[in-house]
C-alpha positions in Angstrom: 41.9 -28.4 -11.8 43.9 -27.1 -14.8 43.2 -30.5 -16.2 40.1 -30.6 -15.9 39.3 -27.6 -18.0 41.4 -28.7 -20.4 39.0 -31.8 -20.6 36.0 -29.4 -20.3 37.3 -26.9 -23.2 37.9 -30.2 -25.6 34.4 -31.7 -24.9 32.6 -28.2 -25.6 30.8 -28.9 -21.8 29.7 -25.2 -20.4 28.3 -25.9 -17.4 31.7 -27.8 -16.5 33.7 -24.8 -17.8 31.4 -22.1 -15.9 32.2 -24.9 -12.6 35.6 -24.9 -12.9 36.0 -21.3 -13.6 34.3 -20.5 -10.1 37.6 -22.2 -8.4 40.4 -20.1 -9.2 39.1 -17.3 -7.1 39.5 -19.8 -4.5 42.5 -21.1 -5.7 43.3 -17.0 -5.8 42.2 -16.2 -2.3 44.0 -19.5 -0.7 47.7 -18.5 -2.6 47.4 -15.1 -1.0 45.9 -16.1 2.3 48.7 -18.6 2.8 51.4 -16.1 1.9 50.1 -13.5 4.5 50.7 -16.7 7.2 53.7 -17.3 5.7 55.5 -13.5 7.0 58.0 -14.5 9.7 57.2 -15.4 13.2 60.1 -12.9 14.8 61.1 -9.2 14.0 58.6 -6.4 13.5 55.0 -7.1 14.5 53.9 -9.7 11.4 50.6 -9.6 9.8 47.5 -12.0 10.9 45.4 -13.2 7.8 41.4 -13.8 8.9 40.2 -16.4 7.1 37.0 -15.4 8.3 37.0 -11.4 7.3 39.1 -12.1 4.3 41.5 -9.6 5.1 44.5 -8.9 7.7 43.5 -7.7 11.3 44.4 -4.2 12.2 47.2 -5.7 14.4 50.3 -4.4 11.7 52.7 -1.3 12.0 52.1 1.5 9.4 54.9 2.4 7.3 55.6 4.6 4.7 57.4 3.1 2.4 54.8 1.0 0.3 56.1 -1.8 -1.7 53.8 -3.0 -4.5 51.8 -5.8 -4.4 53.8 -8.5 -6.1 57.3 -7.3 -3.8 55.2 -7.3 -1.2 54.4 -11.2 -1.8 57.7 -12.2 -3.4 59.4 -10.7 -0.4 57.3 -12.6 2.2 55.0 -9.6 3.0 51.6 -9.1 3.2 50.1 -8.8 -0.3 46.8 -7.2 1.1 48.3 -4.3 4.0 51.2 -3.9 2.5 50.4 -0.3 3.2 50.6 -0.8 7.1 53.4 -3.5 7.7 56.4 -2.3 9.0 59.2 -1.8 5.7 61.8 -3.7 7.7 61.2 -6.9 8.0 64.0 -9.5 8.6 65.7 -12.2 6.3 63.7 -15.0 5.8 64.9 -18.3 7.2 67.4 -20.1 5.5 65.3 -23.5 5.3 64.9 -24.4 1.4 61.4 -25.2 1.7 60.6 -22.0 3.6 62.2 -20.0 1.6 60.9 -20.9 -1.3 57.0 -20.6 -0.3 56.7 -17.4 -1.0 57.6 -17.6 -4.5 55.5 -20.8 -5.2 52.4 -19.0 -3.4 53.4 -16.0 -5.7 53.2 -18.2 -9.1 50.7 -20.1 -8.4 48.6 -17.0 -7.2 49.7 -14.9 -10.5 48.7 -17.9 -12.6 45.2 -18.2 -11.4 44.9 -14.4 -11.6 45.5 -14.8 -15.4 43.3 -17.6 -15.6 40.6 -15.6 -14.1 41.2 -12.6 -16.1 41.2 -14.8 -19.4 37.9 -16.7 -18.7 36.4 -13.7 -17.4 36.9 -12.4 -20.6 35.1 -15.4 -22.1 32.0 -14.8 -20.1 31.4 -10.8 -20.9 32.1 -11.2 -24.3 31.7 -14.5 -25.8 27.9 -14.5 -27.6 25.7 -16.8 -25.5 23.5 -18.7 -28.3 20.7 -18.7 -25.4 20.0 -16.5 -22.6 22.6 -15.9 -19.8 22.3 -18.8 -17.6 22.5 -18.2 -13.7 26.7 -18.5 -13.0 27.0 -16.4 -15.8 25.0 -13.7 -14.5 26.5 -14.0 -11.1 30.0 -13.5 -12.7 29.0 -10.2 -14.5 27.2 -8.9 -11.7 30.5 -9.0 -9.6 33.2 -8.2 -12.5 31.1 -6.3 -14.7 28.7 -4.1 -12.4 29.7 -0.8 -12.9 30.9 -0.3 -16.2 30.5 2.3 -18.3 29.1 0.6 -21.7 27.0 1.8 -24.5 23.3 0.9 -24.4 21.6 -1.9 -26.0 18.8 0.7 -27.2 20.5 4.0 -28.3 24.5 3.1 -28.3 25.1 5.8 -26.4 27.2 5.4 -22.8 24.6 6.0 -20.6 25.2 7.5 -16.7 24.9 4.9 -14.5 25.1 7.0 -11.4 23.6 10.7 -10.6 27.3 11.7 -10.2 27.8 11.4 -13.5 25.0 14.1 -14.3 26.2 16.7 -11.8 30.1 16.3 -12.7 31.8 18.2 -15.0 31.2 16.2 -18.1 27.5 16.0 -17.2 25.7 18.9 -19.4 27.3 17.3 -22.7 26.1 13.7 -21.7 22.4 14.7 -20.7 22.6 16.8 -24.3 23.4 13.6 -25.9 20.7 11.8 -23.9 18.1 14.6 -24.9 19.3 15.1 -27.9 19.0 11.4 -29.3 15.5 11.1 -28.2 14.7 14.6 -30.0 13.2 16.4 -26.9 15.7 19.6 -28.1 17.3 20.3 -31.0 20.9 21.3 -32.4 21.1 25.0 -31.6 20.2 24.1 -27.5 22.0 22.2 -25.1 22.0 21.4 -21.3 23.7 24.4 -19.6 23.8 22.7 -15.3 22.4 20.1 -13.9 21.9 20.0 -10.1 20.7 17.5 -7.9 17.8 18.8 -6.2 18.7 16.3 -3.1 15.2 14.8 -2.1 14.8 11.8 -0.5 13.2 9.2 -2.4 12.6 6.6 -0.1 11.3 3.8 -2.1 14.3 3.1 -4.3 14.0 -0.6 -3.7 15.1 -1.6 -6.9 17.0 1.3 -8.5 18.7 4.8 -6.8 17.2 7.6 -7.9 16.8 11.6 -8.0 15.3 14.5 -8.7 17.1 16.4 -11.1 17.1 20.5 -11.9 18.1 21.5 -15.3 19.0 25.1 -17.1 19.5 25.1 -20.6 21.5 27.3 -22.7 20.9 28.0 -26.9 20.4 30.6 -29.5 17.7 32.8 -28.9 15.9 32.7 -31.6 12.1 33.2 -32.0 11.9 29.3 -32.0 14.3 28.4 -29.3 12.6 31.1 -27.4 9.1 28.7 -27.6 11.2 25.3 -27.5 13.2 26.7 -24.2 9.5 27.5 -22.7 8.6 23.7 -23.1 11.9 22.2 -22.2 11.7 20.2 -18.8 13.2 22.0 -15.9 12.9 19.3 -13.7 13.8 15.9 -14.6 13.3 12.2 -12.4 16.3 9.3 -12.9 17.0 6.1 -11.9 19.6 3.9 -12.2 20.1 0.6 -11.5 21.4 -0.2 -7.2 25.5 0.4 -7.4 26.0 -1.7 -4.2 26.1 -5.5 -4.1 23.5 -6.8 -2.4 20.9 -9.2 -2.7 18.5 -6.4 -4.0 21.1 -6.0 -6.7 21.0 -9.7 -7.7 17.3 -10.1 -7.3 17.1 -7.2 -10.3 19.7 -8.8 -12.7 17.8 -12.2 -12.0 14.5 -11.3 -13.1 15.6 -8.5 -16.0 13.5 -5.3 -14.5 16.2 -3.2 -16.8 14.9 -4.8 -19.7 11.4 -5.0 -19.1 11.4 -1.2 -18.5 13.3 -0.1 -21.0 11.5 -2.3 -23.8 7.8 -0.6 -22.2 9.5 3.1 -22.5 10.8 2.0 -25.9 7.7 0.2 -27.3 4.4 0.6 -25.6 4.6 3.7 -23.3 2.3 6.0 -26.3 0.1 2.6 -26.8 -0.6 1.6 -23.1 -3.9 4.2 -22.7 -2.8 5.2 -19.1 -1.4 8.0 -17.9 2.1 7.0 -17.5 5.3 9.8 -16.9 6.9 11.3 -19.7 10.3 9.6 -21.1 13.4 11.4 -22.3 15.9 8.6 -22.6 16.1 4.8 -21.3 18.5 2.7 -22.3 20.3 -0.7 -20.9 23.1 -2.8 -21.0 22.6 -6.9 -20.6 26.2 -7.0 -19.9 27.1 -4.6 -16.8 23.6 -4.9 -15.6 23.2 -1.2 -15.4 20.1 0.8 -16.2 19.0 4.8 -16.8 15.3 6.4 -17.0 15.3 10.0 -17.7 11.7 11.0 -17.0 9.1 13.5 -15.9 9.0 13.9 -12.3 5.9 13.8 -10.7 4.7 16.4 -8.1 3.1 14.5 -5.1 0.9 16.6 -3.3 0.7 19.6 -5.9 -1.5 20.4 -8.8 -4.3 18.0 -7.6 -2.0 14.7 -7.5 -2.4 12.6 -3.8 0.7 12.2 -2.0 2.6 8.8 -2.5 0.9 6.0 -0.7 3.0 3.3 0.7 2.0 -0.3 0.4 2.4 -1.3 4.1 2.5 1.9 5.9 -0.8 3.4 4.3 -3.9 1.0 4.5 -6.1 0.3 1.0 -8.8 1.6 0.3 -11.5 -0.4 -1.9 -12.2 2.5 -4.5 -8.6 2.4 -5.8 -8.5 -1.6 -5.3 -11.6 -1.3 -7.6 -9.6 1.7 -10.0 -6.5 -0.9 -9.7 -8.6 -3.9 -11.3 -10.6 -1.5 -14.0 -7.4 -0.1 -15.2 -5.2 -3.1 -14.9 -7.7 -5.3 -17.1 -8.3 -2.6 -19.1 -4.3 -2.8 -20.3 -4.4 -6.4 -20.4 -7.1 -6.4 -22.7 -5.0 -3.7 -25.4 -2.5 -6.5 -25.9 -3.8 -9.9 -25.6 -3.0 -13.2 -27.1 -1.2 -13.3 -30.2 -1.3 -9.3 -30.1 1.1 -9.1 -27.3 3.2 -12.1 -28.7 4.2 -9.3 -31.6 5.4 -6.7 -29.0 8.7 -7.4 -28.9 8.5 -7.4 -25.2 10.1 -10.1 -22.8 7.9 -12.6 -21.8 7.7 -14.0 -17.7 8.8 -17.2 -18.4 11.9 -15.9 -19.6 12.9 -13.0 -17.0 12.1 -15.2 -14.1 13.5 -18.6 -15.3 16.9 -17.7 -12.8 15.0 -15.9 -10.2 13.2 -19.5 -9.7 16.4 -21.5 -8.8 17.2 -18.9 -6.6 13.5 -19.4 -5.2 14.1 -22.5 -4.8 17.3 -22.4 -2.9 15.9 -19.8 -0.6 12.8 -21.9 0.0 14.9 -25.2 1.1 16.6 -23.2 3.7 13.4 -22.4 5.6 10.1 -23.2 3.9 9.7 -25.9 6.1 9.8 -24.0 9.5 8.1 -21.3 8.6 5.2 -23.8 6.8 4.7 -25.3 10.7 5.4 -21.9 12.1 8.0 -22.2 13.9 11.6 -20.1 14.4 14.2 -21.9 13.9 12.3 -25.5 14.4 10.9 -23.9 18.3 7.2 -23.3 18.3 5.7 -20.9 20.5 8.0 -17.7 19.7 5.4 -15.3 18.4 2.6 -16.9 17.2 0.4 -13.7 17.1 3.1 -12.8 14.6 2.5 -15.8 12.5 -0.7 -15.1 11.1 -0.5 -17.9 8.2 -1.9 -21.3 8.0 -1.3 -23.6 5.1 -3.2 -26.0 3.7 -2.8 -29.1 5.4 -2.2 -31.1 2.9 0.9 -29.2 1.9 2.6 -29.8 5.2 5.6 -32.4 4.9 5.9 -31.6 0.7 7.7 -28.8 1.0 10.6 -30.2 -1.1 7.9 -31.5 -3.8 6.5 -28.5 -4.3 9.9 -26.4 -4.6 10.8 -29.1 -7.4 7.8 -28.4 -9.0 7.7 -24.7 -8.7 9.6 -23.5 -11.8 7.8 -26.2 -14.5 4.4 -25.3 -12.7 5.1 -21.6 -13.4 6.3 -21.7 -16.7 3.7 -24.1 -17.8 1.2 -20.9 -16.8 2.3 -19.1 -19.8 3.0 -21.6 -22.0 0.5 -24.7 -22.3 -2.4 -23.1 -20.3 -2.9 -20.2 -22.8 -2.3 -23.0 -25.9 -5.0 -24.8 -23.9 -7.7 -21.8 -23.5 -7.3 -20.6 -26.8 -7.9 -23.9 -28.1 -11.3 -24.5 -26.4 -12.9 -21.4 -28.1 -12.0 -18.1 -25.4 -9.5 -15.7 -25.7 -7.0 -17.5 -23.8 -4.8 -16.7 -20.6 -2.1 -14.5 -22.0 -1.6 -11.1 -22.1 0.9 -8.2 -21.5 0.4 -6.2 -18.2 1.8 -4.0 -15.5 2.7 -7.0 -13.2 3.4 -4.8 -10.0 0.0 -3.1 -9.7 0.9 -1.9 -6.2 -0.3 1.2 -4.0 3.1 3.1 -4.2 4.0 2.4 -8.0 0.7 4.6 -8.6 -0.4 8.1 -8.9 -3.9 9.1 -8.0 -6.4 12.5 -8.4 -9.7 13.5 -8.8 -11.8 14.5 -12.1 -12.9 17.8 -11.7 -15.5 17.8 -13.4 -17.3 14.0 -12.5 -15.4 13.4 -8.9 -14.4 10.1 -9.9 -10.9 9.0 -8.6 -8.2 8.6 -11.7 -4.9 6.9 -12.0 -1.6 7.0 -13.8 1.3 3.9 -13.3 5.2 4.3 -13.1 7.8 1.2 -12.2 7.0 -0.9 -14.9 9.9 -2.9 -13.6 8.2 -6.0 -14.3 6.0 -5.6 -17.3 5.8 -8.6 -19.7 3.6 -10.9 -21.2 2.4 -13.4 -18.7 -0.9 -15.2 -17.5 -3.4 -12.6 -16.6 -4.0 -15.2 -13.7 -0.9 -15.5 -12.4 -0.4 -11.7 -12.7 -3.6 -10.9 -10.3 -2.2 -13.4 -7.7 0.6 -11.1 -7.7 -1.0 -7.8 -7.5 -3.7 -8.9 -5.1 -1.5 -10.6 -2.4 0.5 -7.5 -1.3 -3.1 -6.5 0.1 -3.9 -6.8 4.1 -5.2 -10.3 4.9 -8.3 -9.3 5.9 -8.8 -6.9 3.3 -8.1 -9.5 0.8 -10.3 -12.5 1.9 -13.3 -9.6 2.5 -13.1 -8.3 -1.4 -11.4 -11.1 -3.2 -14.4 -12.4 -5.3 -15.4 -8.7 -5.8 -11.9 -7.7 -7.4 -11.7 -10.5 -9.5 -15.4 -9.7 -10.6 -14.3 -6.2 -11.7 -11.5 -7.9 -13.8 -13.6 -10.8 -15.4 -16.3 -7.9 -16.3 -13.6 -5.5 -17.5 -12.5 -8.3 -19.9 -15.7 -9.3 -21.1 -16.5 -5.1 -22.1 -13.5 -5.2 -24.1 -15.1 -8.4 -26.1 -12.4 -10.4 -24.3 -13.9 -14.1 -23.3 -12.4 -15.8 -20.0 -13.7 -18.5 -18.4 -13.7 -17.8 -14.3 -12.6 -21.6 -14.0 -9.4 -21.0 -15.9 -8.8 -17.8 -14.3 -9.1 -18.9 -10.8 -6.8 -22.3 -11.7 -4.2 -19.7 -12.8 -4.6 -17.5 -10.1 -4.7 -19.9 -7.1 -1.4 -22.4 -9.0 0.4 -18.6 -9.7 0.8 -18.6 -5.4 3.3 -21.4 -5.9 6.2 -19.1 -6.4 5.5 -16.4 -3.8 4.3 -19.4 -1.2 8.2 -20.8 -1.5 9.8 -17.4 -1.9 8.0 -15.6 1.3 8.3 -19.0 3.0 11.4 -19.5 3.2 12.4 -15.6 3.1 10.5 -15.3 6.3 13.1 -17.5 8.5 15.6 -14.9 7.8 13.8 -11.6 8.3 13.1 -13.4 12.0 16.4 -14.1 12.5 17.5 -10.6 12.0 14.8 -9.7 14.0 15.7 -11.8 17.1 19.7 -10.8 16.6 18.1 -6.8 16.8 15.8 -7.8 19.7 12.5 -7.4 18.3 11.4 -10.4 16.9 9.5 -11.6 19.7 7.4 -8.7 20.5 6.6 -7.8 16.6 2.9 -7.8 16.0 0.5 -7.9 12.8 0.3 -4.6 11.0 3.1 -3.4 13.4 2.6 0.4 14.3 6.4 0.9 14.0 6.4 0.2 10.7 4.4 4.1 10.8 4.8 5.3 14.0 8.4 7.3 13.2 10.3 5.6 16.4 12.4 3.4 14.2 14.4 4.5 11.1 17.0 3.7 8.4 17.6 0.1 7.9 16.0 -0.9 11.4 13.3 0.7 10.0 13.2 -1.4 6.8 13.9 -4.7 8.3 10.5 -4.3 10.1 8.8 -3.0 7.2 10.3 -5.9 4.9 8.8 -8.7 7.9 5.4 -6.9 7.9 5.2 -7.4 4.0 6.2 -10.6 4.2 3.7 -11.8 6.8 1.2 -10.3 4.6 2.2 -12.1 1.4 2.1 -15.2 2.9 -0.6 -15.6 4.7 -2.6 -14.0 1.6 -0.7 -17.2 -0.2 -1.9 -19.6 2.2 -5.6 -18.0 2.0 -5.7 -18.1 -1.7 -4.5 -22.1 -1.7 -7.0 -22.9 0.7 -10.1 -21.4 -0.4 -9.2 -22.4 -4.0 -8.1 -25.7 -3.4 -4.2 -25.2 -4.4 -3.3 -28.7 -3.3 -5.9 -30.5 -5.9 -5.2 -28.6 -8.6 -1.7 -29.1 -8.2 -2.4 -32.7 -8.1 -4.3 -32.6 -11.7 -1.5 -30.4 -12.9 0.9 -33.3 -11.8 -1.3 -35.8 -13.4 -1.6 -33.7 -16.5 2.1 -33.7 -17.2 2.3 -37.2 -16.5 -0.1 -38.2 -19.3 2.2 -35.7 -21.3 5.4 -37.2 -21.5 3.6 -41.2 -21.7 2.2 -39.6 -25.0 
C-alpha cells in the first residue's frame, strides 16, 4: 500500500492518491481490532472485539486505574475499553511471536494513524484547482464537520450550533455577527440571548431556533430610537451536526452555498417578500452554515399557519400564486442576466449529488420500476400507485448512465440551443424548492387577493426553468397534478411572455418532461429502502395512498417521519412516471441520445 502511494504521489494521479488514502483507516481499524483479540486467553475476564459493532462487547471488568491508549496496546490490552478491563492482567506468554504482536499491531497501527493525519491534512487544506470532487467531500464531512472556521463571506467564526449563542461567550459573538452586517452600531451590543425552545419541526436540512434577544448600550437620544428597532426576536439555522445521510445529501448538493450567496446577492433584488437577514456566512471546508434572520409569526398579524407539503392538501389558488410568483422571479434574472450574478449554477451543486443518484438508483430502481419489494410482487400494491412507461422497463441501468450528462446538458446546450433560434432561451435563476411549507401566505386587505413571501432558498441557482418546474410541480398529489398540470404550466408560459420573456411550449415541456430523469432514479431506487424499514417496523404492508397517519397524531418522532418520508416518495414518483408518460419521456430521451451521437461524430 505504502508503495503504491509512493507511485501515486510521483505520477501526480489524485484519484489514485484520494483511493489509497481511504485504506489506512482500514489498515487503522484492522491493527487495533487484532490487538484487542490478541489480550490473553486466561486471567481476568479478557476483552471481545465485534467486528461487526466496531467496538468491544460490554463483557470486560471495570477498573479504575486507566492506562492510556498506547500502554493499553503496547501492554496487550484493549486500546478501545481500556477504561473497563480489569488493571491486572497477567504476563504475556513467553512464545517470541506472541509476544511480540502486540508491539507490531502497535507500529503498524501508530504508522497509519500518522499517515492518516498527514494526508488528511492534504485534503482540508491543499487548494483544489476544481471543485471538490466526491471522496473529498466525504473525507471533510467526517474529519472536518464541526469545526469552528471563519466564514467564506464575512471572516468571522461563525456559531455553528444554538449552544454557542446561549453560552457564555454568546452576547460578544452575536455583536460581532450584528455588528458586521451594520444592523447596530458601536455604542450597543447584545446583552442575553435565550433560546425560546420551540419546536421547529421541519429542520430537514438544517437545526434551527427561535431566538430571544436583550440588548444593552448608551442611552442616548439615538440609541433610544435604534434600541426601538432592534430585533428582539431572531430565527437561526445551522447546518445538521449529526452524521447522517441528510447531512451528506446537504454537502453534496451545496444548499450552504446557494443560501448564503441569495442572502448575500439577491435577497433586496428578488421582488418577493422574503425574511429579513442579519448575518449568513459559510465555510466550504467544515461544511457548516448560519442564517441569522427575522422570524416569522405563523398564525399572528394576518400570516396562515405553516402548511406542510404532505400533511396539508393543496389548494389550486396558491398552486396558481406559486406559478405567478415563481415565473415572475425567473423572469428578473434570465439568460445572460443571471449568468452575472455570481450565483452557483445546478450543474455545478448537483454534479456529486448525481453519482450518489446513481448508486442509490442501482440498488433498487429496478424493483421498485416492476413494483415489487424486494423482487416479490403482490406486497401492497394499493401502495404502489406508479406505473412507468413501458418502454423504460428493463433500461434501468441505461438510463442511470445517462442521468448525469442528460441533466447537465439541460443547462448547458439546451439554453445555447434556444437562445440561438431567436427566444429568450431556457435559463434562468429561481427558487428551485417552490414547496407548500418553504412559503408564507396572507390576505390583502384591501383587494382579498391571497399574497406570498418564500424562505429556504436552500437550492436557489441558475438552472433550466424546465427542469426547475418538474421539480416544484412533482411534490404535488397525483391526482392533483395530472388534473391542473397544463393549467400551471399555462400560468408560467403567460407570466413569461408579460415580462417580454419569449419561450416556446415545445422546449419547455422537452425540459420539463427529460428534468424527471433525476428524481425518477433517485425516488426509484430510494423507495426499496423506505419499504424495507417499513416492513422491519411492521407497517409496510398495510400503508395506504395519502396515509391518514401521516396526520392523524397516532404515530410520532422518527416513526412518524419514516411514514411521512414513504408518503412523499410515492408521490414523487408516480408524478415522475405521469409526467414521462403523457410527455413521451422515452422518445425524447431517444432524440437526446441521437443528438449527442451526431455530437461527438462532428
Amino acid at each position: 500500500m505504502y508503495l503504491l502511494e509512493l507511485a501515486v504521489v510521483v505520477t501526480h494521479t489524485s484519484h489514485g492518491y484520494y483511493s489509497a488514502m481511504l485504506l489506512h483507516p482500514l489498515v487503522l481499524l484492522a491493527s487495533l481490532g487484532a490487538s484487542a483479540m490478541a489480550m490473553p486467553a486466561h486471567g481476568d475476564p479478557p476483552c471481545h472485539w465485534s467486528w461487526r459493532h466496531l467496538r468491544c462487547e460490554p463483557s470486560c471488568t471495570a477498573t479504575a486505574n486507566q492506562p492510556s491508549h498506547c500502554q493499553a496496546l503496547r501492554s496487550g490490552r484493549c486500546w478501545v475499553c481500556r477504561q473497563r478491563c480489569s488493571p491486572k492482567l497477567p504476563d504475556a506468554p513467553k512464545s517470541a511471536w506472541v509476544t511480540g504482536l502486540p508491539d507490531v499491531y502497535f507500529y503498524l497501527a501508530l504508522a497509519s494513524a500518522l499517515a492518516l493525519a498527514i494526508e488528511a491534512l492534504v485534503l482540508i487544506l491543499h487548494p483544489a484547482p476544481a471543485a471538490p470532487g466526491l471522496l473529498r467531500t466525504l473525507f471533510r464531512l467526517v474529519f472536518c464537520r464541526g469545526l469552528r472556521l471563519r466564514g467564506a463571506m464575512s471572516g468571522i467564526r461563525f456559531p455553528i450550533c444554538v449552544q454557542d449563542l446561549t453560552g457564555n461567550g454568546g452576547p460578544q459573538l452575536l455583536t460581532e455577527m450584528l455588528r458586521h452586517g451594520g444592523h447596530i452600531p458601536d455604542g450597543i451590543s447584545v446583552n442575553s440571548v435565550q433560546n425560546l425552545g420551540k419546536n421547529i419541526a421541519d429542520g430537514v436540512k438544517g437545526d434551527k431556533a427561535l431566538l430571544k434577544i436583550e440588548y444593552v448600550g448608551t442611552f442616548g437620544e439615538v440609541s433610544i430610537q435604534l434600541l426601538a428597532q432592534l430585533p428582539r426576536r431572531l430565527f437561526v439555522k445551522f447546518n445538521l451536526r449529526r452524521l447522517s445521510a441528510m447531512r451528506l445529501l446537504v454537502e453534496v448538493s451545496e444548499v450552504a452555498k446557494c443560501e448564503a450567496s441569495f442572502y448575500a446577492r439577491l435577497a433586496e433584488h428578488v421582488g418577493v417578500a422574503t425574511p429579513k437577514c442579519y448575518f449568513v456566512d459559510y465555510n466550504e471546508t467544515s461544511g457548516e452554515f448560519c442564517l441569522l434572520s427575522e422570524a416569522l409569526r405563523f398564525g399572528e398579524g394576518g400570516i396562515s399557519p405553516l402548511k406542510h407539503r404532505v400533511r396539508d392538501s393543496p389548494t389550486l389558488e396558491e398552486q396558481r400564486l406559486f406559478a405567478r410568483v415563481g415565473a415572475e422571479i425567473q423572469s428578473r434574472f434570465w439568460g445572460a442576466d443571471a449568468a452575472r450574478l455570481g450565483v452557483p449554477r445546478f450543474e455545478e451543486t448537483h454534479r456529486r449529488l448525481w453519482r450518489l443518484v446513481q448508486l442509490v438508483g442501482a440498488l433498487g430502481l429496478r424493483q421498485t420500476a416492476r413494483r415489487s419489494f424486494r423482487g416479490k410482487r403482490g406486497v401492497n400494491d394499493g401502495f404502489m400507485t406508479w406505473r412507468p412507461p413501458a418502454e423504460l422497463l428493463g433500461r434501468e441501468l441505461e438510463l442511470i448512465r445517462d442521468m448525469p450528462e442528460l441533466m447537465r446538458s439541460l443547462c448547458t446546450s439546451d439554453g445555447a440551443r434556444a437562445s440561438a433560434s431567436g427566444d429568450s432561451g431556457l435559463l434562468a435563476f429561481g427558487h428551485n424548492d417552490l414547496l407548500t411549507d418553504n412559503a408564507y401566505y396572507w390576505r390583502d386587505s384591501t383587494s382579498g387577493h391571497l399574497r406570498m413571501g418564500l424562505f429556504d432558498w436552500q437550492q436557489s441557482c441558475i438552472n433550466n426553468v424546465g427542469q426547475e418546474w418538474a421539480w416544484n410541480l412533482h411534490w404535488l398529489e397525483p391526482a392533483f397534478l395530472d388534473q391542473h398540470e397544463d393549467e400551471l404550466i399555462q400560468v408560467i408560459l403567460s407570466t413569461y411572455a408579460q415580462n417580454g420573456l419569449r419561450v416556446d411550449r415545445g422546449a419547455f415541456l422537452r425540459a420539463y418532461t427529460l428534468g424527471t430523469a433525476q428524481m425518477y432514479v433517485w425516488g426509484g431506487g430510494g423507495l426499496q429502502t423506505i419499504m424495507s424499514t417499513l416492513h422491519r417496523k411492521g407497517l409496510f404492508e398495510s400503508l395506504l395512498p395519502n396515509d391518514p397517519r401521516c396526520a392523524d397524531g397516532s404515530l410520532e418522532g422518527d416513526l412518524l417521519e419514516i411514514v411521512v418520508g414513504a408518503e412523499m416518495t410515492r408521490r414523487t414518483f408516480t408524478n415522475c412516471c405521469n409526467i414521462m408518460r403523457r410527455h413521451d419521456f422515452v422518445g425524447l430521451w431517444r432524440q437526446w441520445q441521437l443528438e449527442k451521437e451526431g455530437s461527438r461524430h462532428v
